[in-house]
SEKESE-117513 format. One record per residue: x, y, z of N, C-alpha, C in turn; residue in three letters. Coordinates in steps of 0.02 Angstrom, whole numbers, padded with zeros to 5 digits, always signed. Example, Ala and Ser with C-alpha at 12.3 -4.5 7.8 and 13.67 -1.06 7.14 Angstrom:
REM SEKESE-117513
+00660-00284+00390+00615-00225+00390+00660-00165+00390ALA+00642-00112+00354+00684-00053+00357+00645+00002+00394SER
REM end
This chain:
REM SEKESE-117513
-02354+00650-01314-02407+00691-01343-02386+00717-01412UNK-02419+00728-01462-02402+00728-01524-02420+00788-01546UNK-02375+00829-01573-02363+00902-01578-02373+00908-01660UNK-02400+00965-01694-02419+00988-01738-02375+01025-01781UNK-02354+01060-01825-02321+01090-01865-02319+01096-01939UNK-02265+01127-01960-02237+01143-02049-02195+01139-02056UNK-02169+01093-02094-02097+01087-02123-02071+01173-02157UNK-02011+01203-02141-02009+01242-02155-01943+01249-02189UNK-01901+01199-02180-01849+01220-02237-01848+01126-02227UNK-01800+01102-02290-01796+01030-02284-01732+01017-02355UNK-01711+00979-02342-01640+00992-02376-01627+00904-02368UNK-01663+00890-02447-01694+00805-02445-01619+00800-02491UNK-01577+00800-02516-01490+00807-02538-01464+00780-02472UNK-01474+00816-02419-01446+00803-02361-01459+00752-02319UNK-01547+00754-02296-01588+00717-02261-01613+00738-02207UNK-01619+00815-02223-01642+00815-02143-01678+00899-02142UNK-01711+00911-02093-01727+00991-02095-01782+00997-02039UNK-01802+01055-02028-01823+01079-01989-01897+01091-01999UNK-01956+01093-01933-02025+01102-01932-02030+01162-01878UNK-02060+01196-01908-02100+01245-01883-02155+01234-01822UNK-02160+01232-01758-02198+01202-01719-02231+01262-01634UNK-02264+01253-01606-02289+01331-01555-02237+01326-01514UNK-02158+01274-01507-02126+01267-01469-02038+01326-01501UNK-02081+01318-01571-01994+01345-01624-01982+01301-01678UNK-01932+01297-01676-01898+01244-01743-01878+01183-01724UNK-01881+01137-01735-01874+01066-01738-01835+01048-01771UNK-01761+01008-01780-01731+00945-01821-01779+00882-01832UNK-01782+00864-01884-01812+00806-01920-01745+00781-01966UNK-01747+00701-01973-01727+00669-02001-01772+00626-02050UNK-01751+00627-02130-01800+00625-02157-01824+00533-02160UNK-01795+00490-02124-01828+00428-02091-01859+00421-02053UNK-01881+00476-02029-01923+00472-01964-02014+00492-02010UNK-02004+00518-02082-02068+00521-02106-02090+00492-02136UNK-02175+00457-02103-02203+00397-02128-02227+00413-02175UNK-02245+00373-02235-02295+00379-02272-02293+00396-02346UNK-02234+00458-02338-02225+00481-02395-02178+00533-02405UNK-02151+00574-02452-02099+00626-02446-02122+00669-02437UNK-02064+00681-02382-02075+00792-02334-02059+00819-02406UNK-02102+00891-02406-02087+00927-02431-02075+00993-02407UNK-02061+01048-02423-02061+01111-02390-02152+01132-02378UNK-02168+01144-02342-02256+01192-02338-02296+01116-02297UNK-02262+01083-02297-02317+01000-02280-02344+01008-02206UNK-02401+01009-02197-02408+01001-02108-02409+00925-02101UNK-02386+00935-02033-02353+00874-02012-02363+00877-01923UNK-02375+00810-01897-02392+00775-01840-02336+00759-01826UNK-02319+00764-01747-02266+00722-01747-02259+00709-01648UNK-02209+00674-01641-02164+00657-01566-02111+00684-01579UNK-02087+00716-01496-02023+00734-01469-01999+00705-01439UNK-01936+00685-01502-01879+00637-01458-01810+00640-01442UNK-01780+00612-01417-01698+00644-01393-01656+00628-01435UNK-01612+00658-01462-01581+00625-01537-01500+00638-01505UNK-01461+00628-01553-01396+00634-01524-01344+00719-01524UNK-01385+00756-01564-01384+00822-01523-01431+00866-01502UNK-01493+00852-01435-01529+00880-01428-01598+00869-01477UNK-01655+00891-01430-01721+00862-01468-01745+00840-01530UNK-01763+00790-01570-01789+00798-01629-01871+00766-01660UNK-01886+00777-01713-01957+00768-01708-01956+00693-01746UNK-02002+00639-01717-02002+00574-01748-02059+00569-01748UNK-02066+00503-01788-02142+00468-01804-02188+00530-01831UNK-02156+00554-01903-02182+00617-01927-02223+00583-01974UNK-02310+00623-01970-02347+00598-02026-02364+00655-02068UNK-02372+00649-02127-02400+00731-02150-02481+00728-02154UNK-02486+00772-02128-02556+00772-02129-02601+00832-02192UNK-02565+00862-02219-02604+00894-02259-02534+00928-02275UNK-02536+00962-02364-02503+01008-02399-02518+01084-02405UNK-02471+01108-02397-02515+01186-02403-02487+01203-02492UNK-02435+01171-02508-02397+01181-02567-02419+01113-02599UNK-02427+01083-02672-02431+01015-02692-02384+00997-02694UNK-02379+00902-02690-02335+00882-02687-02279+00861-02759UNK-02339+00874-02805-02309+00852-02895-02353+00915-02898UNK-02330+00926-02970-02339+00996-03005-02437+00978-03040UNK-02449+00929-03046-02500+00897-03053-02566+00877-03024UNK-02549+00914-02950-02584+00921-02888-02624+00951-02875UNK-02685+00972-02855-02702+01027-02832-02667+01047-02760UNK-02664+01120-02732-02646+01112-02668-02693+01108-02602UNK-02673+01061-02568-02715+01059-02505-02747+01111-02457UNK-02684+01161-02475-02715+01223-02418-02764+01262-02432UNK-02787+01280-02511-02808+01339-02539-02879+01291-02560UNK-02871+01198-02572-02938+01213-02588-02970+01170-02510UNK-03040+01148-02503-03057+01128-02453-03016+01030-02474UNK-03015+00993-02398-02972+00946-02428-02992+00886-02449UNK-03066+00882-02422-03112+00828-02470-03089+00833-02536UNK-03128+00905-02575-03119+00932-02614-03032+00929-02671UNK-02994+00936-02632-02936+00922-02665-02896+00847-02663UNK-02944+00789-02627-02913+00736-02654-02959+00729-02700UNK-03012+00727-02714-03046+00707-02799-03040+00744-02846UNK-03007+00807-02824-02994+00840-02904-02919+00825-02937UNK-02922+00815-02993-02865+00801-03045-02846+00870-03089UNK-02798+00897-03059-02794+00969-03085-02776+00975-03148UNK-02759+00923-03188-02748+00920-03277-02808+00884-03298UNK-02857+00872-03276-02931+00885-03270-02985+00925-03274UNK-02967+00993-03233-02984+01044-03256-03007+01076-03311UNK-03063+01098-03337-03050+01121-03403-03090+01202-03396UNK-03094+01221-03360-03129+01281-03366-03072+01337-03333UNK-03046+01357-03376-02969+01399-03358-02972+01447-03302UNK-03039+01471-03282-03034+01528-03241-03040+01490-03173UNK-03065+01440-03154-03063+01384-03090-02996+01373-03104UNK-02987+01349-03142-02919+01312-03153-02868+01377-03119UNK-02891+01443-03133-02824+01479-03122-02829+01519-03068UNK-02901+01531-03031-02914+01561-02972-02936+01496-02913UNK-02953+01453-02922-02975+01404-02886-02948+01359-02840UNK-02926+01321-02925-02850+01277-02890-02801+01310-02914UNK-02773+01365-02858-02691+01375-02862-02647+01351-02837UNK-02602+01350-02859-02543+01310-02838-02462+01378-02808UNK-02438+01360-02750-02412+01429-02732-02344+01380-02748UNK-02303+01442-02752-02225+01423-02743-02207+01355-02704UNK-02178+01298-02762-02179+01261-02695-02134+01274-02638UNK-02056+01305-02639-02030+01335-02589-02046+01388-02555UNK-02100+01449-02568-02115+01478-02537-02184+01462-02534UNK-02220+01439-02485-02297+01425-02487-02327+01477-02459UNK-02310+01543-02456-02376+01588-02470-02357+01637-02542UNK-02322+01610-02564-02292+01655-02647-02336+01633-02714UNK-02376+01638-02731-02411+01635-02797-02379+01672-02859UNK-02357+01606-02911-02327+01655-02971-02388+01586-03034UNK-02388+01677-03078-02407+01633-03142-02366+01585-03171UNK-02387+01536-03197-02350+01473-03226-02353+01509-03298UNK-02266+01525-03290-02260+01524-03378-02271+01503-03423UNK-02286+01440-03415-02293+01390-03482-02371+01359-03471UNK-02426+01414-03444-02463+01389-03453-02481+01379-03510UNK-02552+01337-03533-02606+01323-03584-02661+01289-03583UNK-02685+01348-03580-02783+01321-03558-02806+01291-03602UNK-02819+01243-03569-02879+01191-03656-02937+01202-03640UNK-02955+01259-03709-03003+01283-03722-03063+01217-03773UNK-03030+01165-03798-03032+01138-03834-03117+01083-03821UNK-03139+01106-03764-03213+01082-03748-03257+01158-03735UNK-03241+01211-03768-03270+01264-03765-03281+01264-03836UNK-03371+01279-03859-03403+01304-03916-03391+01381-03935UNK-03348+01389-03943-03344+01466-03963-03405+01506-04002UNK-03409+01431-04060-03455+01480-04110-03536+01470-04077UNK-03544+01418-04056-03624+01438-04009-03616+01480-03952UNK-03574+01487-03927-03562+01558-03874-03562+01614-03910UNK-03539+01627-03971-03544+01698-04012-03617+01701-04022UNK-03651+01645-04060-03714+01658-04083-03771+01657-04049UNK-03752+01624-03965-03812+01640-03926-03790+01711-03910UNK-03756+01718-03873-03731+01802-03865-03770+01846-03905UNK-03750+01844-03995-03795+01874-04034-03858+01887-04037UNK-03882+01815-04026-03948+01811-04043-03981+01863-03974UNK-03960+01846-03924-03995+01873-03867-04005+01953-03870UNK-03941+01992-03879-03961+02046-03899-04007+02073-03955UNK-03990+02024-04006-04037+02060-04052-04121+02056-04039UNK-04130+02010-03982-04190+01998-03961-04196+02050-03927UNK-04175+02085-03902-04199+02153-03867-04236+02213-03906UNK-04220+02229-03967-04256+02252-04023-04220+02321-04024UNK-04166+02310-04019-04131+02372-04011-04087+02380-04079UNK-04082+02455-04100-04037+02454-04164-03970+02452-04126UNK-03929+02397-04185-03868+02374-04151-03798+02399-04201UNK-03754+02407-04153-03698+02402-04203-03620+02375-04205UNK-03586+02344-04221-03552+02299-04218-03471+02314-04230UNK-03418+02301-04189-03348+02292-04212-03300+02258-04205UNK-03254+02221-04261-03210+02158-04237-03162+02189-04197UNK-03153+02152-04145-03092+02175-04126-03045+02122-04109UNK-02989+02160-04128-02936+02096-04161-02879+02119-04134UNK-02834+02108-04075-02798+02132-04044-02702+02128-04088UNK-02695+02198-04095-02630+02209-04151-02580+02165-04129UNK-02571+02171-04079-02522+02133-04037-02540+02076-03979UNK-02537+02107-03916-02553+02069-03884-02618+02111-03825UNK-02654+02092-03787-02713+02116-03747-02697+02100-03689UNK-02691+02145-03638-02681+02130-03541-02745+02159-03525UNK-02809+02138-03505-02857+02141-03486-02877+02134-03409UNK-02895+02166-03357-02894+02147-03290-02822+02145-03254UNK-02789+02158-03267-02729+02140-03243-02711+02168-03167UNK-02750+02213-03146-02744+02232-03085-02813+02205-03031UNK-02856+02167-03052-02903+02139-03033-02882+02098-02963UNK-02925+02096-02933-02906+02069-02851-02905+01970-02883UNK-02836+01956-02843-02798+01884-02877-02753+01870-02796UNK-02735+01819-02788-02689+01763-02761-02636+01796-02796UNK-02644+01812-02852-02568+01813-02902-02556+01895-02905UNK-02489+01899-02930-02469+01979-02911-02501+02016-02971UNK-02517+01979-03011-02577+02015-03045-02620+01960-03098UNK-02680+01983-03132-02734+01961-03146-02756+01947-03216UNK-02808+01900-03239-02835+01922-03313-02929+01920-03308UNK-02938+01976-03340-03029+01964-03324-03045+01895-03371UNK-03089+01861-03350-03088+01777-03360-03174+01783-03351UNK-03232+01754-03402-03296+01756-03412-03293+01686-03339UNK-03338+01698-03300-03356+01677-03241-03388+01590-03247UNK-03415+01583-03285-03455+01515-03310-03411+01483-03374UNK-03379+01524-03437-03353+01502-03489-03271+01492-03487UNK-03242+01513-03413-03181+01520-03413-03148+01561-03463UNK-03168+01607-03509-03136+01619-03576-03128+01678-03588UNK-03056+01709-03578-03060+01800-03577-03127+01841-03635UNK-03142+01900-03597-03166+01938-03627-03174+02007-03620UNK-03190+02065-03661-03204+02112-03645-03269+02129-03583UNK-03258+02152-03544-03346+02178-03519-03364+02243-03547UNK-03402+02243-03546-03448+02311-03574-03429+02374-03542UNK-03421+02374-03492-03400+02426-03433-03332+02442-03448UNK-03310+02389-03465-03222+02415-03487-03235+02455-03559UNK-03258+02433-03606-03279+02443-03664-03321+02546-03668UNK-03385+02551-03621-03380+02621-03617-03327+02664-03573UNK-03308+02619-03534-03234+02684-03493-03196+02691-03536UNK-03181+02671-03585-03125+02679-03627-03153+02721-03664UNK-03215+02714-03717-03231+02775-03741-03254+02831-03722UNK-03264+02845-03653-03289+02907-03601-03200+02927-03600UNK-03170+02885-03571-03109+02930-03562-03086+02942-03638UNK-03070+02925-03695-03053+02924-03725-03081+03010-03782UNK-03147+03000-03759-03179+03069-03777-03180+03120-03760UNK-03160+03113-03669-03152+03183-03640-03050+03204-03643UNK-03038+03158-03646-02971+03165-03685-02980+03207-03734UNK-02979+03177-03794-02976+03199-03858-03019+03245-03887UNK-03074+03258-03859-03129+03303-03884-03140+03352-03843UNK-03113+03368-03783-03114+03414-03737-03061+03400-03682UNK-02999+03396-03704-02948+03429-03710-02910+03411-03632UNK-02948+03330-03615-02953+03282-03530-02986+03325-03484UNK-03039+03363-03503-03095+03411-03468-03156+03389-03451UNK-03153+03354-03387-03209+03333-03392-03296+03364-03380UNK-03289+03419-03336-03322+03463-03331-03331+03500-03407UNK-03312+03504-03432-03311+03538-03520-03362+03477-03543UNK-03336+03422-03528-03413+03354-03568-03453+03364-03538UNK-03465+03368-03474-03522+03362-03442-03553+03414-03469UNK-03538+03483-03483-03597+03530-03506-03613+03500-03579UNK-03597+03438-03614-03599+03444-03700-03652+03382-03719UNK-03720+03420-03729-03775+03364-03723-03756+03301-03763UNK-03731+03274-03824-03727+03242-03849-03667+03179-03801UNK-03623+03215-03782-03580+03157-03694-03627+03158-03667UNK-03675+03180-03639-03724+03156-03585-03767+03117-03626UNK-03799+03126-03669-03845+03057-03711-03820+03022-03699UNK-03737+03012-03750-03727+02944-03763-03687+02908-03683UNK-03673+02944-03639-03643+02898-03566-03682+02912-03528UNK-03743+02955-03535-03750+02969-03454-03739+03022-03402UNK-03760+03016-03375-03738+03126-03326-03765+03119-03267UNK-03742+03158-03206-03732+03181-03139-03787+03241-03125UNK-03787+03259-03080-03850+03300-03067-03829+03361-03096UNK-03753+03413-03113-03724+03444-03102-03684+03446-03190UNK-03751+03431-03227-03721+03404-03299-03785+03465-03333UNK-03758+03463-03396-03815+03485-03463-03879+03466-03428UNK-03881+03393-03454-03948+03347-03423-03982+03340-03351UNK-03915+03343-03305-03947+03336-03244-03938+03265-03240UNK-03977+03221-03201-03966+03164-03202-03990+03125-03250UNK-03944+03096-03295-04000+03065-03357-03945+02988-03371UNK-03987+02967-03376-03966+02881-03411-03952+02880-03476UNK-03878+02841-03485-03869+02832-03543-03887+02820-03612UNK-03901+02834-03655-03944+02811-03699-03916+02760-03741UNK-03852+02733-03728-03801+02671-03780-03783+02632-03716UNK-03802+02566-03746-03783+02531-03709-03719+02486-03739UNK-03655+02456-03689-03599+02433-03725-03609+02363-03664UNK-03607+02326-03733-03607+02235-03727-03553+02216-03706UNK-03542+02163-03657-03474+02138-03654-03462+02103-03730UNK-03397+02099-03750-03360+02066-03792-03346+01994-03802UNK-03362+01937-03829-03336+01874-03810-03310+01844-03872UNK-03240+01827-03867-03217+01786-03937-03250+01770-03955UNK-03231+01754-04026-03293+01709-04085-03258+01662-04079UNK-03175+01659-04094-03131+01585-04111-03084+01607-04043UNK-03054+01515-04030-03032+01512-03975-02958+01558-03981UNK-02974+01610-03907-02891+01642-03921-02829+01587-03879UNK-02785+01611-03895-02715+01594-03882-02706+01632-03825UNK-02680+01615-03765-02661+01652-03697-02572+01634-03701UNK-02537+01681-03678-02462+01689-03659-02442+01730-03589UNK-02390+01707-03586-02367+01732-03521-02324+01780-03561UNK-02313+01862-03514-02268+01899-03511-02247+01920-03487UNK-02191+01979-03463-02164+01995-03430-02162+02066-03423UNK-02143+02093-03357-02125+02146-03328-02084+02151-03271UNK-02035+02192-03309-01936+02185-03254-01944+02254-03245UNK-01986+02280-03163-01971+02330-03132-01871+02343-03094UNK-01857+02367-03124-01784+02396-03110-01778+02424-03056UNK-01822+02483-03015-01802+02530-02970-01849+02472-02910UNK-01869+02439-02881-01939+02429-02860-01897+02496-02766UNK-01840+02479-02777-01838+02503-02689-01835+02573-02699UNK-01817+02591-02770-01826+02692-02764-01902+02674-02769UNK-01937+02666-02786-02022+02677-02801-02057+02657-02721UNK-01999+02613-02672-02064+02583-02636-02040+02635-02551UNK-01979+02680-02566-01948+02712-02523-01984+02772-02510UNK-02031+02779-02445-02071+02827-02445-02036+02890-02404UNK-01982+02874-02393-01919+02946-02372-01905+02980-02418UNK-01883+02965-02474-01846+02974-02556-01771+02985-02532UNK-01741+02926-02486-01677+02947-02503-01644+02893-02516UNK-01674+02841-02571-01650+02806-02631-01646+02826-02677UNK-01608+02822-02712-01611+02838-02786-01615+02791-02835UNK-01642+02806-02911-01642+02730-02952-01576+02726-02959UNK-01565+02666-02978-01476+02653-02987-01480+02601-03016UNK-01435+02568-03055-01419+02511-03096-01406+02458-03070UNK-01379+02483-03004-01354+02393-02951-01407+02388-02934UNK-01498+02414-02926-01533+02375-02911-01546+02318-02950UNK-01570+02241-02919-01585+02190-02969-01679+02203-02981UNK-01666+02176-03038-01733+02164-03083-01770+02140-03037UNK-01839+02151-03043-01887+02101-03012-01941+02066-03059UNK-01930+02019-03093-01967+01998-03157-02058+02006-03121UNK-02102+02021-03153-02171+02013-03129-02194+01979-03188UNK-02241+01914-03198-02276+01885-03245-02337+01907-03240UNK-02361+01904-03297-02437+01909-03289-02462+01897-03379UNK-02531+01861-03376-02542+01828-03443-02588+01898-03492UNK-02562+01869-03530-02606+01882-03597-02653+01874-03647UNK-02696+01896-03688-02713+01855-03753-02654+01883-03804UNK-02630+01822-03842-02584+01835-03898-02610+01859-03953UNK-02673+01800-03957-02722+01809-04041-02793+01794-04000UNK-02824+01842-04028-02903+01841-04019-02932+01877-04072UNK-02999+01866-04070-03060+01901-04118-03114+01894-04076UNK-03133+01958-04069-03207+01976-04020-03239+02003-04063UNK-03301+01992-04034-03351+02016-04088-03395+02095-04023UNK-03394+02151-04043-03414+02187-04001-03480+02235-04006UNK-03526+02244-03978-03595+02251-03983-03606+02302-03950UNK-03650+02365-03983-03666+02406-03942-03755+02435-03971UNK-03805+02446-03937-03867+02463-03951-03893+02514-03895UNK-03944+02535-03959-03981+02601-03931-04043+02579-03959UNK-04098+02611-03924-04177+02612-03946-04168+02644-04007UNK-04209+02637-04073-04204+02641-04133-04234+02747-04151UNK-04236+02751-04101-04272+02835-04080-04185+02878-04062UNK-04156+02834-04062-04085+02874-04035-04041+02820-04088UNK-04044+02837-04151-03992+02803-04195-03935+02860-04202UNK-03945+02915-04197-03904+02965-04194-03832+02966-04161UNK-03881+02959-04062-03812+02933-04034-03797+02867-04026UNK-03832+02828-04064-03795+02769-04064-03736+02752-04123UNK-03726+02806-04174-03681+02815-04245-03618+02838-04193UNK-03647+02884-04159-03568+02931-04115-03559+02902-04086UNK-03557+02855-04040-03529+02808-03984-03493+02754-04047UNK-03538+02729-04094-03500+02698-04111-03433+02716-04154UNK-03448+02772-04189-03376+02803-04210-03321+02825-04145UNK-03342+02834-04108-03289+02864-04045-03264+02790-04040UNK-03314+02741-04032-03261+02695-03984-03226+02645-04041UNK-03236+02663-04107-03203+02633-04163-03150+02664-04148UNK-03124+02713-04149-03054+02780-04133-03017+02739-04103UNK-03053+02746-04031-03052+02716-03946-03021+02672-03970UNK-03030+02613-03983-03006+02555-03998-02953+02553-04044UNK-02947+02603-04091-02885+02578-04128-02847+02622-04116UNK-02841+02689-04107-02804+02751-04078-02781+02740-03999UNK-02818+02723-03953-02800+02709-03881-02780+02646-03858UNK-02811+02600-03875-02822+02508-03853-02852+02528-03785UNK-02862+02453-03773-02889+02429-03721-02870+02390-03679UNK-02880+02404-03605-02836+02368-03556-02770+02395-03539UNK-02727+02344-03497-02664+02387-03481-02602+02389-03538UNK-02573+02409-03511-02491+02446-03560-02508+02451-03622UNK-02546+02490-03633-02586+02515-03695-02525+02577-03714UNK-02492+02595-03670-02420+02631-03688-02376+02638-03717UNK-02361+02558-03704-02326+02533-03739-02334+02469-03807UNK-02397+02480-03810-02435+02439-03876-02471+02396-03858UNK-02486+02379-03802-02538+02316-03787-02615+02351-03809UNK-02648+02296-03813-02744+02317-03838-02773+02369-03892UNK-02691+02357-03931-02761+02400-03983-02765+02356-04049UNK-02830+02383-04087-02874+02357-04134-02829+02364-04209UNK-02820+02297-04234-02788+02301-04296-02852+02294-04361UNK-02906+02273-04336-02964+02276-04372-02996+02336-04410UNK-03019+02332-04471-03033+02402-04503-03095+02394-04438UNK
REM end
C-alpha cells in the first residue's frame, strides 16, 4: 500500500534522507526516486520496504512541490497545480502577481517566505505616461478645482510595509498595474496627523473643535461640525516614469529582549542580528492630486499647503525616522 509524505531533510552530497509520513520519519535512498530530483518540501508517494537497517521508503514518486524545484519555478503549493505547470514565472510581468501570487518560499524551509534581494520587476510593458494621463484626465473630468504636487522621494520610499503578506513584510502594489503607489488614504492620514501634530500640539480633540480641520478632513458627531464630510478630496498617487524598486534592510539586534514578555532579558550584544528584508522605491516621481468643489477653494489652498509641509517636513510611509519618504521636490 503506498504511503504519502514530505521530504523533510535530504542530504543529496550524501544520498539519502528522510520523509515525513502519518507513520514518522522515513530513510530514503536517493535511487529509489523516480522521475526526478528529491528536494527538501517535495510531496512524495511511496512503498515500505526492508532495507539493511530497518524500514525504508522505495519506489518514491514526487507528486507535487510545496517549495520549486529551480529558482525559475513557480511553487506548487501556494499556487493551484494546473495553474502552476503553465505558468513561467520569468514570464510574469505584472510585479504585484508576480510578488503576492507566485511566491516562492525558502527552498529549505518551505513555510519561510523571504524577499528576493536581487529582485527586478520589468516594468518595461507598463505605459507609465498613458497611466499618468488617463489618471489626469479622469479627475479633471469631475469639474473639481484641482491641485497638484511632484513628489519625488529624497531618498528612498517604504510604502505598505506592514500590509498583510506571505512575506515578513510588504509593499502597497496598484492591484491591476502592478506598480507602487501612493493611495489617497495614505496621502490624507499623513496630513491629518501631521496637522494635529504640528498645529495643535498632537491634540486631537483641540482639531476637532477648529472648523477649518473639520472642512478640510471631516468630523465625528462630537466635533465643531458635528458630523460633516470632508470637503478635499486626496487622489491616490501614481508614477509618471517607471520607478526603480530595491531591496533593504533591517538588523533587529535585541529581537529576544523585545519578544520576552517576563522582562527578564536584557538587550545585550551576544544577541545575533536578525536581518529582515523588505523592498523599496529607490527613484520615483508621482504626480499627486487633490480637489475640492470650486465653492471651497479656500480649503482646498490649506490642505494643499499642509500636505506640501507633510510631505517634505514628515515623509511618507515607514522609517520616515530615519529618512525614508520624504519629498525632495519644491
Amino acid at each position: 500500500m503506498a504511503e504519502k509524505g514530505i521530504i523533510k531533510r535530504y542530504f543529496a552530497d550524501r544520498g539519502f534522507g528522510f520523509i515525513k509520513y502519518n507513520g514518522g520519519e522515513i530513510y530514503f535512498n536517493k535511487n529509489q526516486v523516480k522521475g526526478t530530483e528529491a528536494s527538501v518540501g517535495s510531496e512524495v508517494s511511496f512503498i515500505i520496504g526492508q532495507g539493511k537497517k530497518g524500514p525504508e521508503a522505495r519506489d518514491i514518486k514526487i507528486s507535487g512541490n510545496i517549495t520549486s524545484k529551480g529558482d525559475n519555478k513557480p511553487c506548487k503549493g501556494y499556487l493551484p497545480k494546473d495553474t502552476a505547470e503553465l505558468v513561467d514565472y520569468d514570464k510574469i510581468d505584472n510585479f504585484n502577481l508576480k510578488l503576492n501570487k507566485a511566491v516562492k518560499p525558502d527552498r529549505n524551509k518551505p513555510n519561510t517566505f523571504k524577499v528576493d534581494r536581487n529582485i527586478n520587476p520589468d516594468f518595461s510593458k507598463v505605459n507609465f505616461k498613458a497611466i499618468a494621463e488617463r489618471h489626469k484626465s479622469t479627475i479633471q473630468n469631475l469639474g473639481l478645482q484641482i491641485r497638484t504636487i511632484d513628489y519625488i522621494p529624497d531618498w528612498r520610499l517604504a510604502i505598505g510595509l506592514g500590509n498583510s503578506s506571505v512575506y515578513e513584510t510588504s509593499m502597497t502594489l496598484h492591484h491591476v498595474w502592478g506598480i507602487p503607489y501612493l493611495p489617497g488614504s495614505s496621502l490624507k492620514g499623513l496630513t491629518r496627523n501631521w496637522v494635529i501634530t504640528e498645529e495643535f500640539n498632537c491634540d486631537e480633540n483641540a482639531a476637532l473643535r477648529n472648523r477649518d480641520f473639520c472642512k478640510v478632513f471631516g468630523s465625528p458627531k462630537n466635533s465643531y461640525l458635528g458630523e460633516h464630510k470632508g470637503e478635499v478630496i486626496f487622489f491616490d498617487a501614481l508614477p509618471v516614469s517607471e520607478p526603480k524598486i530595491e531591496a533593504d534592510i533591517m538588523n533587529p539586534h535585541y529581537s529576544k529582549y523585545y519578544s520576552d514578555k517576563d522582562g527578564r532579558t536584557s538587550p545585550a550584544d551576544y544577541f545575533d542580528p536578525v536581518p529582515v528584508e523588505f523592498l523599496t522605491v529607490k527613484e520615483g516621481n508621482f504626480k499627486v492630486y487633490i480637489g475640492a468643489e470650486k465653492s471651497n477653494k479656500d480649503y482646498l489652498e490649506l490642505a494643499y499647503s499642509w500636505l506640501k509641509q507633510a510631505l517634505r517636513e514628515h515623509g511618507i510611509g515607514a522609517k520616515t525616522a530615519v529618512g525614508y519618504g520624504y519629498n525632495r521636490a519644491d
